[in-house]
Structure formats: C-alpha cells, structure tokens
PAZAPA-4460 file (N, C-alpha, C; in steps of 0.05 Angstrom, whole numbers, plus 32768, in hexadecimal, padded with zeros to 4 digits):
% residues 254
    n_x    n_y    n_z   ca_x   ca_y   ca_z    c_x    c_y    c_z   seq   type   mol
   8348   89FE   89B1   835E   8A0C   89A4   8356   8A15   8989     1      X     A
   835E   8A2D   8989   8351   8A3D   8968   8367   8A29   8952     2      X     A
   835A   8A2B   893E   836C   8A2D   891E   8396   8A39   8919     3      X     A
   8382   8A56   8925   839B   8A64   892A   83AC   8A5C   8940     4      X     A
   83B4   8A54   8958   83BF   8A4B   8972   83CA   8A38   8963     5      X     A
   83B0   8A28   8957   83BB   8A06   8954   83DB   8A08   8942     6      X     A
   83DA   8A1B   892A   83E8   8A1C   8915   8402   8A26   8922     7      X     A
   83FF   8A3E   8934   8417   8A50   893D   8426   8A3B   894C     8      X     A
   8410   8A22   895E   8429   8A11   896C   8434   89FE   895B     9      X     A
   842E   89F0   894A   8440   89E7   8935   844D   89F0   8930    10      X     A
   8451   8A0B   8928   8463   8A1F   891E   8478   8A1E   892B    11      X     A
   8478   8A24   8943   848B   8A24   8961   8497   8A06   8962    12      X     A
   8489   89EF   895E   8497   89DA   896F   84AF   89D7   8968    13      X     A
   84BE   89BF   8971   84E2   89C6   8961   84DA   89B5   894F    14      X     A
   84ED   89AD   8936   84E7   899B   8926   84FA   8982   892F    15      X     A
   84E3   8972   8929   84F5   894F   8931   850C   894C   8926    16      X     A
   851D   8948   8937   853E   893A   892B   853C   8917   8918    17      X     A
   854E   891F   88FF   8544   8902   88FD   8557   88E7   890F    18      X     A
   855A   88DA   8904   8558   88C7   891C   8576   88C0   891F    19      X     A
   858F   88C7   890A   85AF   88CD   890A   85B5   88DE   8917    20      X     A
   85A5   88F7   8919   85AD   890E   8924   85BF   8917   8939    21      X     A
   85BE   8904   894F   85CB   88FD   8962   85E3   88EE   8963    22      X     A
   85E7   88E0   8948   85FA   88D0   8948   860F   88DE   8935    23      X     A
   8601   88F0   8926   8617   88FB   8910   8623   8916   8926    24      X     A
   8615   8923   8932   8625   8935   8941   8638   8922   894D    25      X     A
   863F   890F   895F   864B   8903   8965   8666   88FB   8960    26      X     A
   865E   88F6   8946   8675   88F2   892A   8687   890A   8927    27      X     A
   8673   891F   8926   8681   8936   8923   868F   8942   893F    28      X     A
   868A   893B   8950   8692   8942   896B   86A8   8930   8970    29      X     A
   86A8   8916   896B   86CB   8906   8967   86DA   890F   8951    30      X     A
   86D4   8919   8931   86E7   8921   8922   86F1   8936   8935    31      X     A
   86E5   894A   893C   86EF   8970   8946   86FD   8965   8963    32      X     A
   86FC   8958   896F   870A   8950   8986   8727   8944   8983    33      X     A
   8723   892D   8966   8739   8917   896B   873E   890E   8947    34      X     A
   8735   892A   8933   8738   8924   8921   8734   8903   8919    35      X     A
   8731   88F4   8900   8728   88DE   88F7   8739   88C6   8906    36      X     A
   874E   88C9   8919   8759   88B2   892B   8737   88A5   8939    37      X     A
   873A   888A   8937   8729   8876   893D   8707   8876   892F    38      X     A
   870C   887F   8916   86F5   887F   8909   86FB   886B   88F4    39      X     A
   86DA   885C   88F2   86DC   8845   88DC   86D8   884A   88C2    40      X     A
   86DC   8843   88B3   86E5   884E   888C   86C7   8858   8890    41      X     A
   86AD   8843   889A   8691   8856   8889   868B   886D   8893    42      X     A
   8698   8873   88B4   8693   8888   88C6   869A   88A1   88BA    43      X     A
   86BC   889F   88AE   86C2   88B3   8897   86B3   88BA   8881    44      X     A
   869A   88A4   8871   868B   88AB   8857   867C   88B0   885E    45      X     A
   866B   88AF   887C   8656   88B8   8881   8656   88D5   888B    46      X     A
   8672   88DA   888F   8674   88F4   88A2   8674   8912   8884    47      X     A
   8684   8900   8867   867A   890C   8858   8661   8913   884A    48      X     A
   8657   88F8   8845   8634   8900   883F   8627   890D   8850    49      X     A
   862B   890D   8866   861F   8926   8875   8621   893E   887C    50      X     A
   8634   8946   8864   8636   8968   8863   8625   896C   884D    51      X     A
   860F   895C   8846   8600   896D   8834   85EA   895B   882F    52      X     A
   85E4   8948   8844   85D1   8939   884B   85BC   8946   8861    53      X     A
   85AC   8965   8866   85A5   8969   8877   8591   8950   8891    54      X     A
   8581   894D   8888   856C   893D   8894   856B   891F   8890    55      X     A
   8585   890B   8894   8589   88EF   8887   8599   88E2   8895    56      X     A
   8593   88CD   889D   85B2   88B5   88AD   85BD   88AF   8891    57      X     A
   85D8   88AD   889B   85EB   88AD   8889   85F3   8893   888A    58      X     A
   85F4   8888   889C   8601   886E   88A9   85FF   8855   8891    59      X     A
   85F0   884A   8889   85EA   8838   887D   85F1   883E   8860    60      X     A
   85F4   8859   8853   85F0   8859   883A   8610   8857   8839    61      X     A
   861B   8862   884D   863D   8868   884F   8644   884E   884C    62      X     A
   863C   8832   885B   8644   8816   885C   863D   880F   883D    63      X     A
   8629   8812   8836   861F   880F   8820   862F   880D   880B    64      X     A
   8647   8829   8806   8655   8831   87F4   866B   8824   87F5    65      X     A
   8676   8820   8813   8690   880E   881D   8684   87F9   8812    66      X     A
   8671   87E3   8809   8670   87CC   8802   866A   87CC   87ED    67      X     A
   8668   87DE   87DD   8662   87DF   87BC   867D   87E4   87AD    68      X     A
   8694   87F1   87B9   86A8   87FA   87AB   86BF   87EE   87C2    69      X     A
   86C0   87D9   87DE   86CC   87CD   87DD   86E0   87DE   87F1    70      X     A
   86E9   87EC   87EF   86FC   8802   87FC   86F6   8820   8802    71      X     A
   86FD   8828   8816   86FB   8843   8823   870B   8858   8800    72      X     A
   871F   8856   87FF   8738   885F   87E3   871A   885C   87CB    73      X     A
   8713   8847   87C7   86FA   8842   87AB   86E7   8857   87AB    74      X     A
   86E1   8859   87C5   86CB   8869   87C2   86D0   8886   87BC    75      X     A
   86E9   888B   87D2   86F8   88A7   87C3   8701   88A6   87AC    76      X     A
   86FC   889B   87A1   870C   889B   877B   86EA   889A   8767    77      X     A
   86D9   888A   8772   86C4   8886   8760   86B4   88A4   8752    78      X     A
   86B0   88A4   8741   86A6   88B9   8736   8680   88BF   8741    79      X     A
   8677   88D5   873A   8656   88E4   873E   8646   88C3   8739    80      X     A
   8647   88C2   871E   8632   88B1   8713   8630   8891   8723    81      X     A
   864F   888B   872D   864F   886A   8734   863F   886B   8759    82      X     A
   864D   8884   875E   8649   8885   8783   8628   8895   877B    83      X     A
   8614   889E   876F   85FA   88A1   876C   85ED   8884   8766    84      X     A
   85FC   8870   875F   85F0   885C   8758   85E8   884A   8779    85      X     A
   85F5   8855   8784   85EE   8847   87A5   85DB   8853   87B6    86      X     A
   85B7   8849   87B8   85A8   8854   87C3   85B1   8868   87D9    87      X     A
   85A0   887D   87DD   85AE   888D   87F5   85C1   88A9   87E8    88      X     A
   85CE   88A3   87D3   85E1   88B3   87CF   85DC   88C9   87B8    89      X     A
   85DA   88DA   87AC   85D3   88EC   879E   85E7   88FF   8796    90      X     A
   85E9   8919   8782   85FB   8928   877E   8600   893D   8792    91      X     A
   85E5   893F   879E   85F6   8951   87B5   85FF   8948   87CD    92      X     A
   85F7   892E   87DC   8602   8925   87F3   861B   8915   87EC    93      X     A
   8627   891A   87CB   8644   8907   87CB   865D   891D   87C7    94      X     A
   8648   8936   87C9   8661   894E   87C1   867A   894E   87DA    95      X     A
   8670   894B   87F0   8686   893E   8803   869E   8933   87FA    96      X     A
   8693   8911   87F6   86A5   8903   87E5   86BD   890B   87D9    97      X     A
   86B2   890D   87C4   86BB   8926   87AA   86CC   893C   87AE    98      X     A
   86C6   8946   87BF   86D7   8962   87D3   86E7   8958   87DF    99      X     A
   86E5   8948   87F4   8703   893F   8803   870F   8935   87F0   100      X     A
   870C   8927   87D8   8724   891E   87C3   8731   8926   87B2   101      X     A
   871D   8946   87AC   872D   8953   8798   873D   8964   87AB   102      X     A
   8731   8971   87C2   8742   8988   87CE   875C   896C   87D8   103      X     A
   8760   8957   87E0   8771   894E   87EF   878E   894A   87D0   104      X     A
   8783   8947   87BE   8793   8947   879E   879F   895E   87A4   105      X     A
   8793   896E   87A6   879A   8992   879A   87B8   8990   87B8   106      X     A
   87AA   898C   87C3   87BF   8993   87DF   87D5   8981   87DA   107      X     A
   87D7   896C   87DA   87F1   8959   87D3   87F7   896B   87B8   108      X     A
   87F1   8974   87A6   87FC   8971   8784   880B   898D   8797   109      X     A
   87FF   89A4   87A1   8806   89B9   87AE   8827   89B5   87BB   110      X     A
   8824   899A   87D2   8845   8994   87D7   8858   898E   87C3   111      X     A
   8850   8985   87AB   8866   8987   879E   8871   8996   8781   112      X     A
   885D   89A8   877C   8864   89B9   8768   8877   89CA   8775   113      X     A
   8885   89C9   8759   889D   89DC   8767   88B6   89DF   8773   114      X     A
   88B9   89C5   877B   88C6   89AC   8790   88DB   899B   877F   115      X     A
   88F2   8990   8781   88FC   897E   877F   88F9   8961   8782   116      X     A
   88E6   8958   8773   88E0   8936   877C   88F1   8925   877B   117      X     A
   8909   8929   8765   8919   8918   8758   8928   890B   8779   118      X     A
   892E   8922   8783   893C   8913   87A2   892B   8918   87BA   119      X     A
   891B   8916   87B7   8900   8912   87C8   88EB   8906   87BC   120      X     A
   88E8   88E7   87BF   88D1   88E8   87AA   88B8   88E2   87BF   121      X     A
   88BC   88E0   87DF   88A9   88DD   87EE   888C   88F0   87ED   122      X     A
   8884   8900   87E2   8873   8913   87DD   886D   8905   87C5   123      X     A
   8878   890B   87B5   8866   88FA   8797   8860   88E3   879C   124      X     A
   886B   88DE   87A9   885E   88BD   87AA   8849   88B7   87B4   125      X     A
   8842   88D0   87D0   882A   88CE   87DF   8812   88D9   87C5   126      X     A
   881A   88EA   87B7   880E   88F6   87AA   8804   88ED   878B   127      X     A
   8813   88D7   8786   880B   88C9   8772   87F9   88B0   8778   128      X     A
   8803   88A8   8792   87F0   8890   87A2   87DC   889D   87A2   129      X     A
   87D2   88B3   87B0   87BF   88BB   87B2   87A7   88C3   879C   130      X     A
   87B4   88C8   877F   87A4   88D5   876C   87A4   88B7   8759   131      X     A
   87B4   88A8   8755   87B1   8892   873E   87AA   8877   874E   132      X     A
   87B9   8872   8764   87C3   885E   8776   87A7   8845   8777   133      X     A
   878F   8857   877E   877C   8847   877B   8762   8841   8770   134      X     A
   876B   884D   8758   8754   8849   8739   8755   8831   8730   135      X     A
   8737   8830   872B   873A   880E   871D   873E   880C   8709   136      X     A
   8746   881F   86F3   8752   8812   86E8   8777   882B   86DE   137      X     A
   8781   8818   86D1   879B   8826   86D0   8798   8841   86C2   138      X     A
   87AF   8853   86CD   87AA   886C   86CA   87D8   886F   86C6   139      X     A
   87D0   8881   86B1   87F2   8885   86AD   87F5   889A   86AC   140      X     A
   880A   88AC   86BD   8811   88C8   86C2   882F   88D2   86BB   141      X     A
   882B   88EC   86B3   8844   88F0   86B3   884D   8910   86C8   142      X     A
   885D   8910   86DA   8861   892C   86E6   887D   8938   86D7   143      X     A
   887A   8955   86C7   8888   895C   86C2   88A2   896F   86CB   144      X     A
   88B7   896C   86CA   88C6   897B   86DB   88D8   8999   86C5   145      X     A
   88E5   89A6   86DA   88F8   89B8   86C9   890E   89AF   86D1   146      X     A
   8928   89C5   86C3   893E   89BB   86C3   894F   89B3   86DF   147      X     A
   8944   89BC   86F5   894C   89BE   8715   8930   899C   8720   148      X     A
   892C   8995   8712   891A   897D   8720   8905   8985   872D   149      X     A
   88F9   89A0   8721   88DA   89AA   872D   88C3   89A4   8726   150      X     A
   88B8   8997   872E   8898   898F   8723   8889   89AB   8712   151      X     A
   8889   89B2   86F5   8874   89BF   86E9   8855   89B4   86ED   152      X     A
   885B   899D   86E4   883C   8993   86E2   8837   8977   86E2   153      X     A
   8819   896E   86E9   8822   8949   86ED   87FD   8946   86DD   154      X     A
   8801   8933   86C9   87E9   892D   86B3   87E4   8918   86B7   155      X     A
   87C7   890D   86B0   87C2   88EF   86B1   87C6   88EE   868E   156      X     A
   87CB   88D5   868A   87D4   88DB   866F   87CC   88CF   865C   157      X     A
   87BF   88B6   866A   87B4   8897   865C   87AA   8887   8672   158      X     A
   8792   8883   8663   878D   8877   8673   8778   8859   8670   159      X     A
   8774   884F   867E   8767   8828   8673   877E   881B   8676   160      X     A
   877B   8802   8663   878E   87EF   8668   87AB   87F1   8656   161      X     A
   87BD   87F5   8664   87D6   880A   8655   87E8   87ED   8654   162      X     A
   87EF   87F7   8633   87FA   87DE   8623   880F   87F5   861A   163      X     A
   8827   87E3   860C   883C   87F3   85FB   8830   8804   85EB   164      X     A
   881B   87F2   85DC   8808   87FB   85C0   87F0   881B   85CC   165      X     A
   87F7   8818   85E5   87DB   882B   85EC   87E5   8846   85F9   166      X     A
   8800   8847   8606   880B   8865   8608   8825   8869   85F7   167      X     A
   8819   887E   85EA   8828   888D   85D0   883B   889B   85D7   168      X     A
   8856   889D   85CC   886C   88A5   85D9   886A   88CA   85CE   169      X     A
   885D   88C9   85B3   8858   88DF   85A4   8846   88F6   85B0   170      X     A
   882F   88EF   85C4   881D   88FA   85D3   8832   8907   85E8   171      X     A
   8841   88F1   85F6   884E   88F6   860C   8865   890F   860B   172      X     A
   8869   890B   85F4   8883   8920   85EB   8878   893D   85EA   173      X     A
   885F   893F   85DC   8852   8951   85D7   8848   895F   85F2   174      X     A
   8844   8950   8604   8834   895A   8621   8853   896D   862B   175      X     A
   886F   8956   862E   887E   8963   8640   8889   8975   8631   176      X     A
   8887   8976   8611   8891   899B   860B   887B   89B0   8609   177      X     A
   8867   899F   8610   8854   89C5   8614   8857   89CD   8631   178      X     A
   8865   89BC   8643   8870   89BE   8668   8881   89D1   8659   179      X     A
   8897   89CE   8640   88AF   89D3   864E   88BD   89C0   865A   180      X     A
   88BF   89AA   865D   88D2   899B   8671   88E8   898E   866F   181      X     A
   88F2   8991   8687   890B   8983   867F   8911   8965   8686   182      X     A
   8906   8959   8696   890B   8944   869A   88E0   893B   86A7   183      X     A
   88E1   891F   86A4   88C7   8912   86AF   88C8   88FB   86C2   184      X     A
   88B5   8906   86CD   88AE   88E0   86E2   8899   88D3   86DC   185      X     A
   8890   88BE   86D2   887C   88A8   86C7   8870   8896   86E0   186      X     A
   885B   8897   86E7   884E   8888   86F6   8834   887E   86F0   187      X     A
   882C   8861   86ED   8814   8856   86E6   880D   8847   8705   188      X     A
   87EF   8841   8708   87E3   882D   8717   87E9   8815   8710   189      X     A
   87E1   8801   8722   87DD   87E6   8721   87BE   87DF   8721   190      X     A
   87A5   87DF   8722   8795   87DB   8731   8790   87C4   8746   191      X     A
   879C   87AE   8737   87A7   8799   8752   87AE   879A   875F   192      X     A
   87BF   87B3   8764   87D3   87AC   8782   87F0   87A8   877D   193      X     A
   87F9   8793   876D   8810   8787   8766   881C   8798   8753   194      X     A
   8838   87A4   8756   8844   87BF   8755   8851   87AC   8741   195      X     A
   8861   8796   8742   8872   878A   8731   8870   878F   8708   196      X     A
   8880   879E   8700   887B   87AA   86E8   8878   878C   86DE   197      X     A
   8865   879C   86C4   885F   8781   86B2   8876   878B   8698   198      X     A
   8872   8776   8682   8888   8771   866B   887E   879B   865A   199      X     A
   885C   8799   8656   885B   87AC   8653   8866   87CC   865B   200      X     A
   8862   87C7   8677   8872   87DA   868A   8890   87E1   867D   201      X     A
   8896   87CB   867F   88B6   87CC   8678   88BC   87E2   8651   202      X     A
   88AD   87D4   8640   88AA   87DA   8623   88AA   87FF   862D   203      X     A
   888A   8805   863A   8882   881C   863D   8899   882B   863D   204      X     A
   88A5   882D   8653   88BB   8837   8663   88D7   883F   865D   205      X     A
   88E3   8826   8649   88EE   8827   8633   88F2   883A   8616   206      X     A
   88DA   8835   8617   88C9   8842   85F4   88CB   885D   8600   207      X     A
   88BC   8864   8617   88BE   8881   861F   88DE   8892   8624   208      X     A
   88EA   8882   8632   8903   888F   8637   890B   8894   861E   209      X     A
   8911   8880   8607   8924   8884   85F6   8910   88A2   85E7   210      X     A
   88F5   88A3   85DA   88E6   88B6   85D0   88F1   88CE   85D6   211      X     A
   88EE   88CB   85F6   88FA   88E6   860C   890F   88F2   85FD   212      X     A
   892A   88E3   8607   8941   88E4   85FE   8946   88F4   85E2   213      X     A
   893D   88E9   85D1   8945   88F7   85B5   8939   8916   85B4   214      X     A
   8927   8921   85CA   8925   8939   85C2   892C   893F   85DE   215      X     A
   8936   893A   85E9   8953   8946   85FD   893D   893F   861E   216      X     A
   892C   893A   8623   8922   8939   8636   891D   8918   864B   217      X     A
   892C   8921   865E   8935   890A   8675   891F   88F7   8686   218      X     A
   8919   88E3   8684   890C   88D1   868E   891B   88C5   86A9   219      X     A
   8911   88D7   86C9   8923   88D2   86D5   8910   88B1   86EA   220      X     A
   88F9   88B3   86E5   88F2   8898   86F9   88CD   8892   86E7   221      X     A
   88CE   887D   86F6   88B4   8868   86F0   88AC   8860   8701   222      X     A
   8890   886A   8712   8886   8858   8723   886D   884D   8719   223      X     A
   8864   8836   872C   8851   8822   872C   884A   881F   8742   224      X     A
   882E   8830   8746   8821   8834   8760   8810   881F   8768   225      X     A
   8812   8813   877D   87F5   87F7   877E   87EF   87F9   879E   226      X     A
   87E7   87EF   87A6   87D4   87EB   87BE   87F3   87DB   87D7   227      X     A
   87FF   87CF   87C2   8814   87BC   87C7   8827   87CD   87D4   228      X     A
   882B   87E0   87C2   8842   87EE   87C3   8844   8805   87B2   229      X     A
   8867   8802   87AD   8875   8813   8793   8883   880F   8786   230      X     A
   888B   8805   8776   88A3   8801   8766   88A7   8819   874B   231      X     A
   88C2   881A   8759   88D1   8831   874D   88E7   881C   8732   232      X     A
   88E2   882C   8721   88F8   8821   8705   8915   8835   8710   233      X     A
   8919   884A   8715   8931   884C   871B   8944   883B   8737   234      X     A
   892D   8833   874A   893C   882E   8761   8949   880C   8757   235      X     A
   8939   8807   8747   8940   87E7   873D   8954   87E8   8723   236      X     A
   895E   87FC   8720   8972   8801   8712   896A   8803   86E7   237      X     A
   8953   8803   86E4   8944   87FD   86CB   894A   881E   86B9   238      X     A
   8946   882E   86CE   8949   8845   86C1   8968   884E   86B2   239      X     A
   8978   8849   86C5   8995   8846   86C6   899E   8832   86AB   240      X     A
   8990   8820   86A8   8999   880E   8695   898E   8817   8677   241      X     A
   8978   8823   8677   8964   882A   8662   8978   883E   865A   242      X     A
   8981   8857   866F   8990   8872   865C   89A7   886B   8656   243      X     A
   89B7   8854   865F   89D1   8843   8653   89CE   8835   8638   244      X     A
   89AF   882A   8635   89A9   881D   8616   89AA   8835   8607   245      X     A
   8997   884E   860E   899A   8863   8600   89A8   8874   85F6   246      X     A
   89BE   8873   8602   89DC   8889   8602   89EE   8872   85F0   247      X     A
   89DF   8858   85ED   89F1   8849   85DD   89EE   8845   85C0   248      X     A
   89CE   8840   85C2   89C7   8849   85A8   89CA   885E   8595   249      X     A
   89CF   8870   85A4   89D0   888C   859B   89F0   888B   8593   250      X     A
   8A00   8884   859A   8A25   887A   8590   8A1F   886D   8581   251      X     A
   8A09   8859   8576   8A12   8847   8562   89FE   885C   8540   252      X     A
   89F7   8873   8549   89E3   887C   8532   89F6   8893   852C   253      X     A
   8A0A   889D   8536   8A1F   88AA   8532   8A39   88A1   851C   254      X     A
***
C-alpha cells in the first residue's frame, strides 16, 4: 500500500465513539420520549454537561458534583468558580448548568410580573423557592408591587448572615421609591431548612414595616423560604399586628 492510499484510508475511517456515547444518546432518547420522569438527580447533571462536553463520559463527573455540593438544588445554585473546582468540569461544559438556572429564574420571575401576588401568592412562592430557597447562605429579597398588587420588580437585597444590624431600612426605602411602589413583599432564606423565624426575623420585619409606613408604603407579607417549608408572617397573623402597633404609634405622635 502506497503513502498516499495508506493516508486517504485513515482519512475515510469513522472516528471512534468514546466510550459514553452510547449511553448519553440514550439519556437523551428517555428525556425526548418521557421528559425527566424516572431520571436520577446525576442523570439530569450529566445530561447538562453534555451539551458542551463533545468527546467525554459525563457520568462520573455529574456524581462527582452531586457529592461535593450534597444536593441536585446546590449544584444549581453553585457559582463558575466552585462547580470548576470539581475535576471533569470546566467553563464550558458547566454552561448547561448555568443555563437551565438562569433561563428557569427568568421564566418563573416572567409568571409573575405583572400579576397580583397579594391573593395568589402560589407563583411567588414557587418563584422565590426557586431563586433564594436554596443558597447557602441567606439571601433577603424584596418584590416590589404597584398600587393594584402588581409585581414591578423583585431584588436580592442583602445578603450573608442577616441580623437587625445588617439590613438597612434606609437602603430598602430607597430601592422601593426608585420602583415607584406601593406596597412590598419581604422574603429571606433559611439555609437550614427550618423556616421558624428567629428573634432577628421578627426585629427585621418590624423595623421594616414601621420605615415603610412613614413614607406611605405598605408591607403586605414576609416569607421565610427553607427546604422545610414556608412561613408566612401574614398568615400567622404578625403582619396584622405590626400595622396595628403602627397606626398606634402614629395616634400617640399626634
């Protein structure tokens, strides 16, 4: 066989599949059939690293990540730099990741701009679970409304370990009159899980309503998102009691 022959059939042969190849079509042939019903949390991270993983098993690095950050939700929350820290993983095979979490934000924040939460709060709630719900560490938001109970806009606002002393009622005032707004909803994480407001919680919530109040703008709920649950300050009657201290104080400065 000449030089030339030898080279042209290399040229021709197919190129070797690597050795996932078979298994990731697979993957992808049960999502397009039966969407993510009976898939395991790493089957889902692997099915993302492999939109931009050409030539690589995914399999192991995807377990990899589920045991470094503990939860399927962790890994979707973890930032570029922490999920590159797990062999296997890089900036471009985590753009996946990254994509299903921001586009899945955009689409929930999408159901409720615009919307009435105040008597629906089933949408915000999916939608605050989803964006704060499972950061490690606490994250405090505020969604701003207009005068009909419409979501303008929803901010992270503060964030670390949130003390009375650490979210400013002065910042907060400032955010909901460059909205425009007329009334707000307040929602922080737990990172534990355990939704049960702490003494701080209570101060926060307090301190904020009354701030609100004096420049005419309504503090209509408080959630506390955890793994646990939800607890709502209006459904437990806290809110109700807070704009009764307030409307009272305000008779005695008269």
């Amino acid at each position: 066989m000449t030089l030339q022959s030898s080279r042209m059939t290399e040229q021709t042969r197919p190129e070797t599949e690597h050795k996932g190849a078979g298994h990731r079509k697979r993957l992808r042939e049960r999502f397009f059939t039966g969407g993510l019903s009976g898939f395991h949390d790493y089957e889902v991270i692997e099915l993302l690293l492999s939109l931009n993983t050409p030539r690589k098993d995914c399999k192991q690095t995807a377990k990899d990540l589920l045991k470094k950050f503990k939860s399927f939700q962790a890994v979707l929350e973890a930032d570029v730099q922490d999920l590159c820290r797990v062999p296997g993983v890089g900036s471009a095979n985590c753009l996946g990741i990254r994509l299903v979490k921001s586009v899945a934000d955009r689409y929930l924040e999408a159901k409720i701009v615009d919307r009435d939460v105040v008597n629906n709060l089933d949408d915000l709630k999916d939608y605050l679970n989803h964006t704060i719900g499972f950061k490690g560490k606490e994250h405090f938001a505020a969604v701003f409304l207009d005068a009909k109970n419409r979501v303008l806009a929803s901010e992270i606002l503060f964030s670390g370990s949130l003390t009375s002393s650490s979210v400013y009622p002065r910042e907060v005032i400032i955010h909901a009159l460059q909205h425009q707004a007329a009334a707000v909803i307040f929602a922080h994480n737990h990172p534990s899980g355990d939704v049960s407001p702490s003494a701080h919680d209570l101060d926060i919530t307090r301190k904020l309503l009354f701030a609100l109040g004096f420049v005419g703008i309504t503090v209509h709920e408080h959630l506390i998102i955890g793994s646990q649950g939800v607890f709502s300050f209006a459904a437990q009657g806290l809110i109700d009691q807070y704009h009764k201290e307030f409307s009272k104080s305000n008779e005695c400065r008269k």
